[in-house]
N, C-alpha and C positions, 0 to 999 in steps of 0.2 A: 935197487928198488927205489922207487918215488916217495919222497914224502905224503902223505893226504891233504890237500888241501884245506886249509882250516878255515872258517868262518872268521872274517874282522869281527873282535869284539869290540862295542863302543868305546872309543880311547876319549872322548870329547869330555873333558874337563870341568868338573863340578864348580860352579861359581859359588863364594861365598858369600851368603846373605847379607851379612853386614856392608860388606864391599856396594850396597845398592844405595842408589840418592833414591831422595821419594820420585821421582820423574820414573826412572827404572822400574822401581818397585810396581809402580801404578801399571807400565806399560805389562810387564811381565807376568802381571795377575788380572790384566785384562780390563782394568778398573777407569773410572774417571772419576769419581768421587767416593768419600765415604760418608755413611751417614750413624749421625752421633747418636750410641745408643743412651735410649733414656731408660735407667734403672731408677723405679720406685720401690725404695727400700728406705727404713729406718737408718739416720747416721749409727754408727758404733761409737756407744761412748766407752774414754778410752780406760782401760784398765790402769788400778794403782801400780800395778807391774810394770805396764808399760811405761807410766810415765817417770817411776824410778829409775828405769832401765833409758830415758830419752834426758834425764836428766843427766845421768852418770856419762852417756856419749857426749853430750854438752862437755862438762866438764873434761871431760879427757880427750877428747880430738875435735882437731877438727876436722869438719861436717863437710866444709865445704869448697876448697883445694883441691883434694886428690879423688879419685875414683874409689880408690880402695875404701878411703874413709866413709863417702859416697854411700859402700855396698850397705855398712854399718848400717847406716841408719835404713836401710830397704829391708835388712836382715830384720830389722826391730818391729818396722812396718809391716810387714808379710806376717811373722810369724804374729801380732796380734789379728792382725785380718783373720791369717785364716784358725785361729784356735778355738774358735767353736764350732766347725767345720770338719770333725775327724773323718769326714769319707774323702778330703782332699788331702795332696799332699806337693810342698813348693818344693822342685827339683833345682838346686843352682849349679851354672855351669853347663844345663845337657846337652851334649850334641844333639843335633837335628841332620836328618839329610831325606832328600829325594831323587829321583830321577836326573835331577838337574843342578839342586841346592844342594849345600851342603854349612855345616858352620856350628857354634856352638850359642846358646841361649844362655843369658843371665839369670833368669828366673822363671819358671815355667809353672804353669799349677795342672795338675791331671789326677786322675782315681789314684787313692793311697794303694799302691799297689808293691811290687818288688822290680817292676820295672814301668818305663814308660809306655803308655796305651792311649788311642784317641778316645774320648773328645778330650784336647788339650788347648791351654790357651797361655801363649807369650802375654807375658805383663809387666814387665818392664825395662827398659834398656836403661843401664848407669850411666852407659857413657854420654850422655848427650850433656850439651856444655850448658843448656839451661836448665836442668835438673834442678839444680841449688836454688837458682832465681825464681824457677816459674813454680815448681813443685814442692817444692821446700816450703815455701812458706805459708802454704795450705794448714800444713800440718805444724805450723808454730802458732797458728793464731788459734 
């Protein structure tokens, strides 16, 4: 007796997001430019917590070598952003995937939920090697 012929399932290989240069990125989401959003909003001034908490990473790592050390100070960052904010909630690490993508996220913010739901919005990548120079020093002055 004959096997049944089965349907090819799509074997075509999820590419990983991070794996994209902005040249990619832009082609693959159809894009030629972006345009910078302007939020009018009050600065947050920053809590004594936090600045305990940014003092004591000072003194005990450093900030600005490694990635890891890197996260510290985003970890510090985020969680004051968003803590008066309890209907959000920053997910580090989540996978993300579609159709086509696939990869994992650094730091995600979406509905305080038990799992991930849209509207969601990627907010920061560690690894980028000006991080330290360009962004860092926002938040020392």
């Amino acid at each position: 007796m004959a096997k049944p012929i089965m349907p090819k399932e799509n074997t075509k290989k999820k590419r990983n997001f991070s794996s994209f240069k902005n040249d990619e990125a832009f082609r693959e989401l159809n894009l030629e430019n972006l345009i910078p959003w302007e939020i009018d909003t009050e600065p947050l001034i920053p809590t004594a917590f936090f600045q305990e908490r940014l003092d004591r990473l000072q003194d005990s790592f450093d900030l600005s070598s490694y990635e890891e050390s890197k996260k510290l100070l985003i970890d510090a960052i985020c969680e004051e952003a968003i803590h008066k904010f309890k209907q959000l909630k920053i997910w580090k690490g989540a996978p993300l995937s579609s159709d086509r993508l696939t990869g994992y996220v650094d730091y995600l913010i979406a509905a305080r939920k038990r799992y991930i739901d849209k509207p969601m919005l990627c907010i920061i990548e560690a690894k980028k090697t000006t991080f330290s120079r360009d962004w860092l020093n926002v938040w020392w002055k």
